[in-house]
SESEDREN-204512 format. One line per 4 residues: number of its first residue (from 1); their letters; for each residue x, y, z of N, C-alpha, C, O. Coordinates in Angstrom, 3 decimals, padded with zeros to 6 digits. Layout:
NUM	A	X,Y,Z,X,Y,Z,X,Y,Z,X,Y,Z ~ ...
***
This chain:
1	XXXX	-036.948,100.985,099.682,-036.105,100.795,098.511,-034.702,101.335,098.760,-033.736,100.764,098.253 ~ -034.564,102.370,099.489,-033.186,103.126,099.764,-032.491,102.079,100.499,-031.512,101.463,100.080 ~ -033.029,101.929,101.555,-032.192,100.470,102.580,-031.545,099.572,101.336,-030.331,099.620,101.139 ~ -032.386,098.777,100.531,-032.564,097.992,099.919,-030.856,098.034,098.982,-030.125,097.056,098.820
5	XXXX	-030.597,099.424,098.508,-029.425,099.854,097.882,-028.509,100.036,098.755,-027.423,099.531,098.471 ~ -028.604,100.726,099.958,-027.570,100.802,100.867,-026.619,099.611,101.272,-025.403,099.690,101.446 ~ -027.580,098.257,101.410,-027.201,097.502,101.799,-026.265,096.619,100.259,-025.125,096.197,100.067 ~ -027.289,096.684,099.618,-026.317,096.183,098.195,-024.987,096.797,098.265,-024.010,096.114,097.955
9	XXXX	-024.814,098.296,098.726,-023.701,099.104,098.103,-022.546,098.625,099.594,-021.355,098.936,099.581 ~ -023.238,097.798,100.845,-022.159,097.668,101.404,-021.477,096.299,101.532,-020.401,095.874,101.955 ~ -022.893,095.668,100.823,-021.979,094.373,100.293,-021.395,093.954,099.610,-020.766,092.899,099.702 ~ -021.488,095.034,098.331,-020.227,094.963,097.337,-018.852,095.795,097.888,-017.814,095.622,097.250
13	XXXX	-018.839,096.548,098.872,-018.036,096.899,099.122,-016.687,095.664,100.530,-015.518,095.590,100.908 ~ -017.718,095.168,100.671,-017.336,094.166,101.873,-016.267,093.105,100.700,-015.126,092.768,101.014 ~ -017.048,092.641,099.116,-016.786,092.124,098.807,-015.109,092.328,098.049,-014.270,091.467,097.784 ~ -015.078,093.780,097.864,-013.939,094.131,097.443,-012.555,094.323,098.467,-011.370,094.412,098.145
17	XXXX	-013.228,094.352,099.894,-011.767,094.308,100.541,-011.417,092.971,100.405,-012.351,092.174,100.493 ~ -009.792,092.325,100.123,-009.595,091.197,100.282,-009.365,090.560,101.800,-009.354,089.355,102.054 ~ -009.154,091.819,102.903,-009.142,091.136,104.089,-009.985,091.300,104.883,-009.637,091.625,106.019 ~ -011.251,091.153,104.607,-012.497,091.242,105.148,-013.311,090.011,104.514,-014.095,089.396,105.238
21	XXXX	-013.108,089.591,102.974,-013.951,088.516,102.214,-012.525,088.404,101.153,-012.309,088.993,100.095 ~ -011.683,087.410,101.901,-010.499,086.718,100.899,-011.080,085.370,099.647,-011.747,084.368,099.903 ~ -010.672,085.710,098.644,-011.083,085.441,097.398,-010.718,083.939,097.478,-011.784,083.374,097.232 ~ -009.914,083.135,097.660,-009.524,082.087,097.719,-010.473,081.275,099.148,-010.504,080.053,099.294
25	XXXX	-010.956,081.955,099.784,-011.517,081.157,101.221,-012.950,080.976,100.502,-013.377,079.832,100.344 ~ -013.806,082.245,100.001,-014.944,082.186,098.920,-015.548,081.079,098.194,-016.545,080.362,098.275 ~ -014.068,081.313,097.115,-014.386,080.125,096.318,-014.133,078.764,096.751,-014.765,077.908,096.131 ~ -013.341,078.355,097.691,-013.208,077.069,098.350,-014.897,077.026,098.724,-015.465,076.185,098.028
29	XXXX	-015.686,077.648,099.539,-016.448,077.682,100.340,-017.619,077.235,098.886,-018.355,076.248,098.864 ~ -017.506,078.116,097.970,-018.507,077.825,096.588,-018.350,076.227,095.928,-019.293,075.581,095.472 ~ -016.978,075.784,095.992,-016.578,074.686,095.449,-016.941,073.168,096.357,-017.041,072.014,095.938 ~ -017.034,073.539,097.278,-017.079,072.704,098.717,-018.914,072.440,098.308,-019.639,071.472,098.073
33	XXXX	-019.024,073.562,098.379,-021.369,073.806,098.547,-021.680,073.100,097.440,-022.165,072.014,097.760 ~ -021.608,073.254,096.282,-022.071,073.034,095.186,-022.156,071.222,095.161,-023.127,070.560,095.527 ~ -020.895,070.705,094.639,-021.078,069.458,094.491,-021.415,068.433,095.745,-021.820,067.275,095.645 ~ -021.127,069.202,096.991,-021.615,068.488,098.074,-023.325,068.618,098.440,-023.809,068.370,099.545
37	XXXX	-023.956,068.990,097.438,-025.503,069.199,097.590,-025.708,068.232,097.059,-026.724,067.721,097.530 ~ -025.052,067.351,095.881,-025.640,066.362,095.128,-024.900,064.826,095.293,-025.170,063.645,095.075 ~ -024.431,065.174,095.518,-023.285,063.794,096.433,-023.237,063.557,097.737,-023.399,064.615,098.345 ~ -023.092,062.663,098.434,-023.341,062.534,099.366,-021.789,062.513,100.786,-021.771,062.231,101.985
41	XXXX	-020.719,062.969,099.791,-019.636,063.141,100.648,-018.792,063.951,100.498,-017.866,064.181,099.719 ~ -019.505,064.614,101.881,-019.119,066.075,102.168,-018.189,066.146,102.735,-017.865,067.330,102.826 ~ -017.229,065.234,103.411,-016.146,064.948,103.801,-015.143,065.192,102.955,-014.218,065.953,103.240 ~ -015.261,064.460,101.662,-013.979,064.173,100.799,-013.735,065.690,100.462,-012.709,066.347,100.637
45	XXXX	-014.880,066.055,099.962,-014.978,066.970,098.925,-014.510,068.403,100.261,-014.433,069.480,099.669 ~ -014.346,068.483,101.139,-013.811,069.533,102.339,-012.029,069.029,101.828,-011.192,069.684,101.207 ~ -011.971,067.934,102.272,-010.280,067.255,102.092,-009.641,067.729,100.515,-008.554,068.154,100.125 ~ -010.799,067.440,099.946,-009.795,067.500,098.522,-009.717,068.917,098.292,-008.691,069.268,097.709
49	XXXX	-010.751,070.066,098.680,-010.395,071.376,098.493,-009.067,071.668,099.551,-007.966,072.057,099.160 ~ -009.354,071.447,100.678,-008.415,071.713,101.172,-006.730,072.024,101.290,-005.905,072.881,101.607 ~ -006.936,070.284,100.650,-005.283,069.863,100.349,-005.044,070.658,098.886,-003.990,071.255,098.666 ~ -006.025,070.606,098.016,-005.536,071.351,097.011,-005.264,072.934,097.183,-004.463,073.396,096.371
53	XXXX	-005.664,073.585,097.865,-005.061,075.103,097.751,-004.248,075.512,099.342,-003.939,076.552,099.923 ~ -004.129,073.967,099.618,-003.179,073.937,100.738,-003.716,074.849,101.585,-003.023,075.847,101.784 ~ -004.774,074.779,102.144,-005.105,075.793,103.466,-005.172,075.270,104.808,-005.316,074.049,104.874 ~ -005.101,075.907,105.892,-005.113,075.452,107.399,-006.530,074.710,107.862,-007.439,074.155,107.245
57	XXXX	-006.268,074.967,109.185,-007.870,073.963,109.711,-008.801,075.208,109.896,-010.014,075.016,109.806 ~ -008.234,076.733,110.202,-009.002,077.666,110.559,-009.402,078.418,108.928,-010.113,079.423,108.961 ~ -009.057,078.042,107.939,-009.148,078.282,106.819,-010.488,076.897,106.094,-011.347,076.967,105.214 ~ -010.158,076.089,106.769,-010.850,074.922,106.001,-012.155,075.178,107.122,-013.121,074.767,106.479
61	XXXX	-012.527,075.514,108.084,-013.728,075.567,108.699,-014.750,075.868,108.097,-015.619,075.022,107.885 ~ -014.904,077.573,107.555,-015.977,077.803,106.590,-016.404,076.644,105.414,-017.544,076.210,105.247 ~ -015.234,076.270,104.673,-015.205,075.380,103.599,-016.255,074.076,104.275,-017.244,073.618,103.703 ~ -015.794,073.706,105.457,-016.601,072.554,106.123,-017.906,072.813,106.210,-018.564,071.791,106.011
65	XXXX	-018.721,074.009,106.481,-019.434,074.639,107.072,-020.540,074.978,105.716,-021.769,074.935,105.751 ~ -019.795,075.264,104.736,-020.378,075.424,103.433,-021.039,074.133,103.057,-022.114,074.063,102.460 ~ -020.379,073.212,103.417,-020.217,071.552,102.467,-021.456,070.749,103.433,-022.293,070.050,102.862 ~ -021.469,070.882,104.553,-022.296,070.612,105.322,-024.002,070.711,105.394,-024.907,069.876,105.410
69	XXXX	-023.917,072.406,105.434,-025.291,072.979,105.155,-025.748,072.664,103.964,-026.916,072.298,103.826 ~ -024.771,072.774,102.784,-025.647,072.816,101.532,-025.861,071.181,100.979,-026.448,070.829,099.956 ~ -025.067,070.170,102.183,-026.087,068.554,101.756,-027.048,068.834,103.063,-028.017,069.386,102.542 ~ -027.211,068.785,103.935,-028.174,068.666,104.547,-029.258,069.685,104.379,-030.074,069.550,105.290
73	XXXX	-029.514,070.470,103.713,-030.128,071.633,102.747,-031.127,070.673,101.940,-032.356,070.609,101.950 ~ -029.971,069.812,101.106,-030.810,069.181,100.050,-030.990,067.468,099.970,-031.882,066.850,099.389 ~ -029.762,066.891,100.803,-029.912,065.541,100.698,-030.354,065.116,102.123,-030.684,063.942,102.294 ~ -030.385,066.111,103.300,-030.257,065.644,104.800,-032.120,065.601,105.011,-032.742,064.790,105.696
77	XXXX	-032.655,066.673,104.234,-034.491,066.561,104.543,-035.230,066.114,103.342,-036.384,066.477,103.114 ~ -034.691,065.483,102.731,-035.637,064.463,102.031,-036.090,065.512,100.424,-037.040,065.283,099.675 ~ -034.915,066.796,100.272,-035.962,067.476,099.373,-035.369,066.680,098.066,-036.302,066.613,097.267 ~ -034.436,066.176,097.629,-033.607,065.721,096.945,-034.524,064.290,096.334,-034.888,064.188,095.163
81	XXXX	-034.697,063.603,097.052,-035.542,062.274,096.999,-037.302,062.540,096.445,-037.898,062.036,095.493 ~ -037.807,063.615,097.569,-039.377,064.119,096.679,-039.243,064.537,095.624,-040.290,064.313,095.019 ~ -038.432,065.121,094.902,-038.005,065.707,093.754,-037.847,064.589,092.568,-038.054,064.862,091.386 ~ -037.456,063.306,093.032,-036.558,062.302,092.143,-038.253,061.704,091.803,-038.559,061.395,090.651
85	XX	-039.383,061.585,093.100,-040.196,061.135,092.893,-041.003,061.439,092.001,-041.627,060.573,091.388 ~ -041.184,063.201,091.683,-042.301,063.719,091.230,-042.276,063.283,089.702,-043.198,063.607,088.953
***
């Protein structure tokens, strides 16, 4: 249980430096995951965050990386489709 807090207490702390976990790269990365789990283009949705908060290519990577995993998470192994079936 002690680990269990330690580790909470250093990931909120990770979360509060801004140059260790920058707030704007985050939420791109949250905005990117989300609707690209249920849509099927994970492309656009990297481009349109992108261009909108105007970030680089080494800035837009995670964002890619987010958008990626979280469709092939849900639309790339079929869990999305067994689901539609049940």
């Amino acid at each position: 249980m002690n680990i269990f807090i330690i580790k909470i207490a250093n990931c909120l702390r990770l979360i509060d430096d801004p140059e260790t976990l920058p707030l704007l790269l985050s939420v791109g990365c949250f905005m990117a995951g989300i609707p690209a789990c249920i849509c099927p283009i994970p492309f656009t949705i990297v481009l349109m965050i992108t261009f909108s908060f105007q970030l680089g290519a080494y800035q837009a990577t995670p964002i890619f990386v987010a958008a990626i995993s979280s469709h092939l998470t849900t639309c790339g192994c079929g869990l999305l489709l067994k689901l539609l079936r049940l």
